[in-house]
C-alpha positions, 0 to 999 in steps of 0.5 A: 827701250829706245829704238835704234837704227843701224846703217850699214854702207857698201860701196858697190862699184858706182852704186851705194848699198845703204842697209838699216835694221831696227833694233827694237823689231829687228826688220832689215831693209836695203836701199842702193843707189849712186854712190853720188847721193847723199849720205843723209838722202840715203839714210831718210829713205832707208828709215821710211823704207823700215817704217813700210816694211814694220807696219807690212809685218805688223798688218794683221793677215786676211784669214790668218794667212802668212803670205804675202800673195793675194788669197782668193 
C-alpha cells in the first residue's frame, strides 16, 4: 500500500497550525508557525517531523519498557 500524508491547516490568529498524519503508521504530529510562512515550508517540516516521530515509535525500547523517560 502506498503511503499518504494528510495536511490539515488552521489558521489560529497570526499563527498557522499545519497537522500531517501518516496514513500507513497512523502517527499525527503538529507543526505552528506564522501564518506568513509558506505553505510548502510548512509541509517540508511537517513530513520531517512525521518521519522523527515514526522511527521514535518504531526504536525498540531498552528492557521492553513503554515510556518515553530515562530507565535507571
Amino acid at each position: 500500500m502506498d503511503e499518504e500524508i494528510i495536511f490539515e491547516f488552521q489558521t489560529i490568529g497570526d499563527c498557522l497550525r499545519v497537522t500531517a498524519v501518516s496514513s500507513s503508521s497512523l502517527v499525527e504530529v503538529t507543526v505552528v508557525a506564522p501564518a506568513t510562512t509558506p505553505r510548502h515550508d510548512l509541509e517540508r517540516l511537517a513530513i520531517r517531523k512525521l518521519r522523527a516521530a515514526e522511527r521514535r515509535t518504531a526504536a525498540p525500547r531498552p528492557n521492553g519498557g513503554t515510556s518515553r523517560g530515562l530507565l535507571i
